[in-house]
C-alpha positions in Angstrom: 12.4 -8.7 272.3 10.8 -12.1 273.3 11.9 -14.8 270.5 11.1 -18.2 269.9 13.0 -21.2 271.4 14.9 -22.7 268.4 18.0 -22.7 266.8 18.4 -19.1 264.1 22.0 -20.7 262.9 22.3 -21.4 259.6 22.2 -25.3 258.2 25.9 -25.2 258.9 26.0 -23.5 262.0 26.8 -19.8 261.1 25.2 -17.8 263.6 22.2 -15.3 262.4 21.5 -11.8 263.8 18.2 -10.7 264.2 18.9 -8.3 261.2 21.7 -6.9 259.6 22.5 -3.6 258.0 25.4 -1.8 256.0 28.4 -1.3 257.9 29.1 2.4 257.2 25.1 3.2 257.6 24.8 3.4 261.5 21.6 5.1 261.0 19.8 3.0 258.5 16.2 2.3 259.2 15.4 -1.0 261.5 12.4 -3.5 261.2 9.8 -2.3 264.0 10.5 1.5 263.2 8.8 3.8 261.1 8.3 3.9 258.1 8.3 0.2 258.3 9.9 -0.6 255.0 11.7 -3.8 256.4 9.0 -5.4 258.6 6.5 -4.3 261.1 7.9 -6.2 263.7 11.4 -5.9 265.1 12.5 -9.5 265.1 9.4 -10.7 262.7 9.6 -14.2 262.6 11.9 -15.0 265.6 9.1 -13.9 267.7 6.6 -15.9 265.9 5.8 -17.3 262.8 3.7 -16.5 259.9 -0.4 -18.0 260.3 -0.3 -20.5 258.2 -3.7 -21.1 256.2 -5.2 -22.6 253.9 -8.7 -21.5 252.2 -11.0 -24.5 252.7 -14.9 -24.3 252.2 -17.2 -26.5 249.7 -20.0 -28.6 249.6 -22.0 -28.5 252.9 -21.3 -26.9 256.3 -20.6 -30.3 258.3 -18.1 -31.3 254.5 -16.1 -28.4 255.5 -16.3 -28.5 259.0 -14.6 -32.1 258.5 -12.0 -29.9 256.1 -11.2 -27.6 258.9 -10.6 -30.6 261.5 -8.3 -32.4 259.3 -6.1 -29.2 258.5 -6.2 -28.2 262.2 -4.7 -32.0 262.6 -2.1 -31.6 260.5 -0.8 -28.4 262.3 -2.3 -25.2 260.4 -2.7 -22.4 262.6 -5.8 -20.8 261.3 -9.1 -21.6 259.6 -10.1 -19.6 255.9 -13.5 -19.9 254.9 -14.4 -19.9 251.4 -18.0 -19.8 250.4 -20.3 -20.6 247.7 -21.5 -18.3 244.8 -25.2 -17.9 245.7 -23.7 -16.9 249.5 -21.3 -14.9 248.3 -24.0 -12.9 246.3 -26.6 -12.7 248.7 -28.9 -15.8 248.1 -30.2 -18.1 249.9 -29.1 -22.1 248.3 -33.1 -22.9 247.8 -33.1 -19.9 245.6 -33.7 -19.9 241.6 -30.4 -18.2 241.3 -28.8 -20.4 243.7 -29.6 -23.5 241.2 -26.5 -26.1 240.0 -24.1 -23.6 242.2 -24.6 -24.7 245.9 -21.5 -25.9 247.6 -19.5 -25.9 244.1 -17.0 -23.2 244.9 -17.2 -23.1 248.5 -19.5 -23.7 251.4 -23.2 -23.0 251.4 -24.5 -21.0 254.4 -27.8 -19.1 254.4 -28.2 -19.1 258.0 -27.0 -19.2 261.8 -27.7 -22.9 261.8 -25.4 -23.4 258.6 -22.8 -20.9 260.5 -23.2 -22.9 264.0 -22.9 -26.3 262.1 -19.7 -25.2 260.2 -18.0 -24.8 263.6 -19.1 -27.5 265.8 -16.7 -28.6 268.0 -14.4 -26.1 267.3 -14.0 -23.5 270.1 -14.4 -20.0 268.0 -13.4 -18.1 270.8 -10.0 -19.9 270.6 -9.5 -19.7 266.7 -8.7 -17.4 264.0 -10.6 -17.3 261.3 -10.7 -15.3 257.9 -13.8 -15.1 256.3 -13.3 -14.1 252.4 -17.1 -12.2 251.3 -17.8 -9.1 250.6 -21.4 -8.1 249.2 -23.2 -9.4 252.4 -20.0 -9.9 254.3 -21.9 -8.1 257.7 -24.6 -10.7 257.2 -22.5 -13.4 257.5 -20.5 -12.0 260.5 -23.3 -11.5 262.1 -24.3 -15.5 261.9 -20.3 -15.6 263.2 -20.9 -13.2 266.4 -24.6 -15.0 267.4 -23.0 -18.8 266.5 -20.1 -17.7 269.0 -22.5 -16.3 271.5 -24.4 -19.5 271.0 -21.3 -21.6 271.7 -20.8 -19.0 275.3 -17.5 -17.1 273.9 -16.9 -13.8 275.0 -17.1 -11.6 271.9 -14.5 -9.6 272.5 -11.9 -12.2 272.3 -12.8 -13.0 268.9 -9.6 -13.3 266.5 -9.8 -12.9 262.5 -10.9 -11.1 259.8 -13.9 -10.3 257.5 -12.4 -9.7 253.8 -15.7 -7.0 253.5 -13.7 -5.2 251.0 -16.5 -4.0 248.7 -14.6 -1.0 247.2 -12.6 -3.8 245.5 -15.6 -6.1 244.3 -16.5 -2.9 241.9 -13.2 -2.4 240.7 -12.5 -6.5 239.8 -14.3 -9.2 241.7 -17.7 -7.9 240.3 -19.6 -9.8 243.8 -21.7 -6.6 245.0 -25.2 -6.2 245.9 -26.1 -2.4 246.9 -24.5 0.8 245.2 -21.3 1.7 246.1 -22.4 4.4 248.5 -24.8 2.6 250.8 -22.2 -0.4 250.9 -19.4 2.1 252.5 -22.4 3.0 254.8 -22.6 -0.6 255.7 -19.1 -0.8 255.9 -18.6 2.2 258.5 -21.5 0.6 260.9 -19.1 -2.6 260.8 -15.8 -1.1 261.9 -17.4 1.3 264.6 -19.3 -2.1 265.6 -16.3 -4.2 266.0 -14.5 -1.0 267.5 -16.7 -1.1 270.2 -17.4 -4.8 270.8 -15.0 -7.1 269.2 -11.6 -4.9 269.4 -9.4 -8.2 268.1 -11.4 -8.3 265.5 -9.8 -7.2 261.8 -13.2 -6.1 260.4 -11.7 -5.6 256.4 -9.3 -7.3 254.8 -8.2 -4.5 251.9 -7.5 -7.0 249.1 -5.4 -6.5 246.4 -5.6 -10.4 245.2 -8.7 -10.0 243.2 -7.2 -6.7 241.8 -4.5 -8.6 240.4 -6.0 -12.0 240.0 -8.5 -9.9 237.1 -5.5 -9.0 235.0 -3.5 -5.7 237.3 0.0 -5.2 237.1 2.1 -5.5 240.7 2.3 -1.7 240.8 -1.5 -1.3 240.3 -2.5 -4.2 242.3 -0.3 -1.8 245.4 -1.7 1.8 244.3 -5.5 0.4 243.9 -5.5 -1.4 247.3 -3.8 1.5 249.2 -6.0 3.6 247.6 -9.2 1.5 248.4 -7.8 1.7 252.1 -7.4 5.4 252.3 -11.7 5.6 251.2 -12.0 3.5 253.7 -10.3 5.5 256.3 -11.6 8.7 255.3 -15.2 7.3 255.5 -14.6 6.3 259.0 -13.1 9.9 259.7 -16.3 11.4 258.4 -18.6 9.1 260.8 -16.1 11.3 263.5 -14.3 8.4 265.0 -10.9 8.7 265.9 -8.1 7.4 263.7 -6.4 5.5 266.3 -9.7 3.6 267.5 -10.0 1.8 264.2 -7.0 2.1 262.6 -4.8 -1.0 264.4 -7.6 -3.4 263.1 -7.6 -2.5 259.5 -5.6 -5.3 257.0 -4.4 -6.0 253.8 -4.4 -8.8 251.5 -1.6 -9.1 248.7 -1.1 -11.4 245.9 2.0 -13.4 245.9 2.6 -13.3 241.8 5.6 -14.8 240.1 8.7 -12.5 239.9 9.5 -13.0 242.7 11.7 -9.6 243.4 8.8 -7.6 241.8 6.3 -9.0 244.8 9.2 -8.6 247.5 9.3 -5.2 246.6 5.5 -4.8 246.1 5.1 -5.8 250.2 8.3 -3.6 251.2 6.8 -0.3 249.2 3.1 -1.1 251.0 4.3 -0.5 254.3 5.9 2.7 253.5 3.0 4.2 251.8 1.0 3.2 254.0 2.9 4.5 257.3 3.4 7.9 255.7 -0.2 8.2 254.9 -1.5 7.5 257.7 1.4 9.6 260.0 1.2 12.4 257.6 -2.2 13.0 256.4 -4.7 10.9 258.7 -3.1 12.2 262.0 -2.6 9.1 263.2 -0.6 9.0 266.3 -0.3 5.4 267.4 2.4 3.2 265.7 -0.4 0.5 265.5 -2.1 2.6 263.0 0.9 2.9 261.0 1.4 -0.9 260.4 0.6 -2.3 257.3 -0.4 -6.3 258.5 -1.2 -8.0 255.8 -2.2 -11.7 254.5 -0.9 -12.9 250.7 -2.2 -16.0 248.9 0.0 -16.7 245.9 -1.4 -16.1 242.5 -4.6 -18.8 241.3 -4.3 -17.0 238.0 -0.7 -17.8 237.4 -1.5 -21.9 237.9 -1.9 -24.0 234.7 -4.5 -26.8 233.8 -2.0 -28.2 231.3 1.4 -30.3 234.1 -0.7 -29.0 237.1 2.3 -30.6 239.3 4.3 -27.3 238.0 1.9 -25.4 240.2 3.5 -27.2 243.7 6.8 -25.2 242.4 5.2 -22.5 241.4 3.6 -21.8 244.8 6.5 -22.6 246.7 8.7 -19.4 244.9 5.5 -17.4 245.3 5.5 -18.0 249.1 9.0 -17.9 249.5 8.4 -14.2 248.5 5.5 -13.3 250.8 7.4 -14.5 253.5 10.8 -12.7 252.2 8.4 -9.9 252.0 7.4 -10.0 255.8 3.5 -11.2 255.4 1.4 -12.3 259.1 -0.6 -14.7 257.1 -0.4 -16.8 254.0 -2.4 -19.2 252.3 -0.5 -21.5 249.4 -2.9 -22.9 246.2 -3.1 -26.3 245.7 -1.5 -28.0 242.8 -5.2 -28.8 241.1 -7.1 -25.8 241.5 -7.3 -25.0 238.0 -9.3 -28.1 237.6 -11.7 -28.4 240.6 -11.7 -27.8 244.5 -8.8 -28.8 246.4 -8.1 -32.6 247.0 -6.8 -33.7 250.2 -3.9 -34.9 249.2 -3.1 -31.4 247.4 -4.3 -29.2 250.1 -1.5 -31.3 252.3 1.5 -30.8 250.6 0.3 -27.0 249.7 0.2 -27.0 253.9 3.6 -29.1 253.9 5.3 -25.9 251.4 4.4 -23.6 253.9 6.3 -25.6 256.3 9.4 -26.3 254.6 9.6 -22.7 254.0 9.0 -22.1 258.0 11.5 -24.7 259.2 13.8 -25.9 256.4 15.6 -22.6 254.6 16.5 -20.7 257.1 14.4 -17.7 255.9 12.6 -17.0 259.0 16.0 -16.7 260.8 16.4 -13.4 260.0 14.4 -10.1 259.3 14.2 -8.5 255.5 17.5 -10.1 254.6 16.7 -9.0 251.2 17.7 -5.2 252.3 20.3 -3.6 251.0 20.3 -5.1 247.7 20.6 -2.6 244.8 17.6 -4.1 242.6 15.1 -5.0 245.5 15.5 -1.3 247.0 15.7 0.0 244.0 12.2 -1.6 243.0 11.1 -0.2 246.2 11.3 3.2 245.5 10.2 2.9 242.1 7.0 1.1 242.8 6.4 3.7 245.4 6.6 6.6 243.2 4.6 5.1 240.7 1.7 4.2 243.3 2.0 8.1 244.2 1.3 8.6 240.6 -2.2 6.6 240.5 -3.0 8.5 243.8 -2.7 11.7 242.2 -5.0 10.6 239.2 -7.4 9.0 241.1 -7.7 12.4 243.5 -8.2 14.7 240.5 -11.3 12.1 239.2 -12.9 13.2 242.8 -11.4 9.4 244.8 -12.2 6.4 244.8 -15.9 5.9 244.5 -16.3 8.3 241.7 -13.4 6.5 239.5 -15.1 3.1 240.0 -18.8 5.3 238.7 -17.0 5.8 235.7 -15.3 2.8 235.2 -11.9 3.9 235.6 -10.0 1.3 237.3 -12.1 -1.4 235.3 -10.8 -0.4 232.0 -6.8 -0.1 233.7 -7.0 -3.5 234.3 -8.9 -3.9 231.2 -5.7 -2.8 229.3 -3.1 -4.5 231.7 -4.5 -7.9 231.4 -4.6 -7.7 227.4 -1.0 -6.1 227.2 -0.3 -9.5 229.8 -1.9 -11.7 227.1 -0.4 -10.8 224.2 3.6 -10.7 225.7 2.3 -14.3 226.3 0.7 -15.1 222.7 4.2 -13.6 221.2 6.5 -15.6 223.3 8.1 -12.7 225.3 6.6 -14.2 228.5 6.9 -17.5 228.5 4.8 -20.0 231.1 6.2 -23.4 231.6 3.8 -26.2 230.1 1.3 -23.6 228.4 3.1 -21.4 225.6 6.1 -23.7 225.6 7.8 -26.9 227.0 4.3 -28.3 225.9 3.4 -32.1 226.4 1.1 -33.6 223.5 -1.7 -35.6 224.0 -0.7 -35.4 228.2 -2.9 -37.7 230.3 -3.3 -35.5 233.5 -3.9 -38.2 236.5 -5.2 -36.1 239.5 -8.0 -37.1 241.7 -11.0 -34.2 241.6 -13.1 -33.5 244.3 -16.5 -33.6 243.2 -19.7 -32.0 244.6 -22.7 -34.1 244.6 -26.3 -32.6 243.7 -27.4 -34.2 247.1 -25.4 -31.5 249.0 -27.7 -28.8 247.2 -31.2 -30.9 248.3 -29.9 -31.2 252.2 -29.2 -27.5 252.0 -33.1 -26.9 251.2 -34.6 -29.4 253.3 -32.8 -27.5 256.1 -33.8 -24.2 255.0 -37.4 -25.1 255.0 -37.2 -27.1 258.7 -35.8 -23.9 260.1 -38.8 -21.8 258.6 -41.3 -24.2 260.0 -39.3 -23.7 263.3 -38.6 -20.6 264.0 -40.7 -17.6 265.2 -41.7 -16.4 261.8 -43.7 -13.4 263.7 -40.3 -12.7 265.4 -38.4 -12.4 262.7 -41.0 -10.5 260.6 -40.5 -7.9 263.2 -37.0 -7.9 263.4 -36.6 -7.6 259.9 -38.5 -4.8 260.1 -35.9 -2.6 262.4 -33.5 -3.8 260.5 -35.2 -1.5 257.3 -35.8 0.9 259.3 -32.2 1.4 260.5 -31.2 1.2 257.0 -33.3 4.4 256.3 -32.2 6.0 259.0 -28.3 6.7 260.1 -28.9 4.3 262.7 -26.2 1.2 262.9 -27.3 -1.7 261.4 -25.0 -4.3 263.4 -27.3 -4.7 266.1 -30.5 -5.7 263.9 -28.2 -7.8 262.2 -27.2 -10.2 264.5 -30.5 -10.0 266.3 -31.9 -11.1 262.9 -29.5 -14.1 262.7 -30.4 -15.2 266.4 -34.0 -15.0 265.0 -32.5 -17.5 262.6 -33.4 -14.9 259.6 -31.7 -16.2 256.3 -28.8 -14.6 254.2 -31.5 -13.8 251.9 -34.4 -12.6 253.4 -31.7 -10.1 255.1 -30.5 -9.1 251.9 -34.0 -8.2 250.7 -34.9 -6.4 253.3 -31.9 -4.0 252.6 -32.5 -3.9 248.8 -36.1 -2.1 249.1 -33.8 0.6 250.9 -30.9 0.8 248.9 -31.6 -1.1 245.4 -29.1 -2.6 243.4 -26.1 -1.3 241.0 -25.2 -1.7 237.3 -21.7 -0.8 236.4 -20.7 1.3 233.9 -20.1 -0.5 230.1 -16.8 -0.9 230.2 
């Protein structure tokens, strides 16, 4: 196995194996094999390091296009697009909705001109990016694809990931638009799409962060992802395509919490599950299909307002897990995120952790060198037979969609988050500069990035040039298809990014769809 060219020794010039196993075990499972338990790859990070991202989006499309050039500087390896709240549900920033939130929590696009200004000058055919939206998350890869095509890439080469994980917004994130049903229709059209067109393309991202970032425990945050992928899998088996054609390009997305063994042996448990599942009931034949890839972004819930420079530490053992715990990708919070979007300043030393971890502790030297020990495999096994548990329940309630009808999974994290809270109120879980080792009267000093209104009145002077621009007859037409492929079982990519080209916006798209498909209330929880 190819490896990188550096020095694996340790500080003091031990030499590392690529892995290493107990002495009187000569057949003990090896990273690279199935069931994967120790890594997916046989050498992991010898062969090549984790991506190293960080989440950047606010304000307007060229602000965060000047974000992404100044982290690409500074040597991060892949771009992460967060956007704003009226995108992320659907509306367009000149919207009623849309008013006093465009640009606060991440970028505002509403159409293939925001998407093509948000990567000028940066060659998308050369780049991975993840994209984290769900609701309309087809909508907005569909600006992707036509702003690529725009730029002359060849589709197919196209490398990231499209969170689209809407099985997850009705179980915690609470971002949806359609019911649960049509969305997995929408879903399906985007895997066989990219199955067929853009085969480096991850086309979900099954994402456990929200899950736990609402309130889950570790063990539900792993059964309730698994179990989102699993729908997800079997609604691609019932469109009739093969498990092996979509299967490699399904991911995962963790959360890298606090106890740090729990969350090594979260990511170790995963990839067993997973591989057996897939081997064993799916069918699937082709290791590729097998492999849990993931990306983790340590835990925004567990950062504190009150000493916010505790978070830099905080991240840094949170990461220092994922990484112990074999993730592809990882994104590390900045230090003031509890207060506003991400300074500079914090966004580089978040970057600089990521790198000291890399290149300064030896970690990547060796694969799963946690192995072997009696708590972290113990905790493996246990968190996998507990996750087998929440399987079991959840197929007796009929799967996944009908536990999320009836509110199910809502009201488990419901209970884990208070049970969470009061260990806190009582003192049995204690976090540093917020139930104890208080400061009174602290004077936090921190630059915040601010937002100016002006960003939300560019984003509407744009929105009405481009519909005084474009071919309103044009688009008016192709909005039409589109409604009537959503009535039909007709795949919607097509219409989709023909409607982009047409320079459609997000939320003329989205309205479209709704007179098929509605909306959906959840159940009172």
């Amino acid at each position: 196995m190819k490896t990188r060219n550096y020095n694996f020794d340790t500080l003091g010039g031990l030499k590392n194996d690529d892995c290493y196993f107990p002495s009187e075990k000569q057949n003990e499972e090896k990273p690279g094999e199935f069931p994967f338990t120790r890594g997916i790859h046989p050498v992991q990070y010898r062969r090549r390091l984790w991506t190293m991202r960080q989440f950047a989006g606010f304000g307007s499309p060229e602000d965060t296009n000047s974000r992404f050039k100044f982290l690409l500087e500074r040597g991060q390896t892949g771009l992460s697009v967060a956007f704003d709240m009226p995108t992320l549900m659907g509306y367009d920033s000149d919207h009623d909705f849309a008013e006093g939130e465009v640009g606060k929590c991440g970028v505002a696009i509403s159409s293939l001109a925001d998407m093509e200004t948000l990567f000028d000058g940066i060659q998308m055919e050369e780049i991975s990016t993840s994209m984290t939206i769900n609701g309309p998350a087809m909508i907005i890869w569909a600006f992707y694809v036509a702003a690529a095509q725009n730029q002359g890439a060849d589709i197919s080469k196209l490398n990231g990931t499209t969170q689209n994980d809407i099985l997850k917004e009705y179980i915690a994130q609470k971002e949806w638009i359609f019911p649960p049903k049509p969305s997995m229709r929408v879903f399906v059209d985007g895997v066989e799409y990219a199955t067929k067109h853009t085969p480096k393309w991850n086309t979900v991202s099954i994402s456990g962060y929200h899950i736990r970032e609402a309130g889950s425990t570790a063990v539900q945050e792993l059964a309730f992802t698994l179990g989102d992928g699993f729908a997800y899998v079997e609604a691609c088996l019932e469109r009739g395509m093969d498990v092996d054609e979509f299967a490699p390009r399904l991911s995962h997305f963790f959360n890298a919490h606090s106890d740090f063994f729990e969350e090594i042996a979260k990511y170790r448990a995963a990839r067993r599950i997973w591989a057996k599942r897939m081997k064993n009931k799916y069918g699937a034949k082709d290791e590729r299909s097998m492999k849990l890839r993931f990306h983790s972004q340590t835990a925004g819930c567990s950062l504190s307002a009150q000493q916010p420079e505790n978070n830099i530490a905080r991240t840094a053992i949170q990461a220092l897990s994922a990484v112990l715990g074999g993730t592809q990708s990882l994104h590390t919070n900045s230090m003031d995120e509890t207060l506003a979007l991400p300074s500079e300043k914090a966004v580089e030393i978040a970057l600089r952790t990521q790198q000291v971890i890399a290149f300064e502790t030896g970690v990547a030297n060796t694969v799963d060198p946690l192995a072997g020990s009696y708590y972290v495999e113990d905790l493996t096994d246990r968190m996998e037979a507990e996750a087998e548990k929440i399987f079991e329940k959840v197929e007796k309630m009929g799967g996944v969609i009908a536990a999320i009808e009836r509110g199910w999974f809502q009201q488990e994290i419901a209970n884990a988050a208070v049970r969470q809270n009061n260990l806190l109120e009582e003192k049995q879980r204690i976090m540093v500069g917020v139930n104890d080792f208080v400061k009174e009267n602290e004077n936090i000093e921190i630059p915040i990035l601010e937002i100016d209104e002006k960003v939300a009145e560019m984003q509407r002077e744009k929105l009405r040039n481009i519909r005084e621009s474009r071919d309103n007859l044009a688009v008016a037409e192709t909005l039409k298809k589109l409604k009537t492929a959503c009535e039909t079982d007709e795949n919607i990519m097509p219409h989709l990014i023909e409607a982009a080209h047409r320079y459609a916006t997000m939320g003329e798209i989205v309205e479209t769809m709704k007179t098929v498909w509605g909306e959906w209330t959840e159940p009172m929880i």
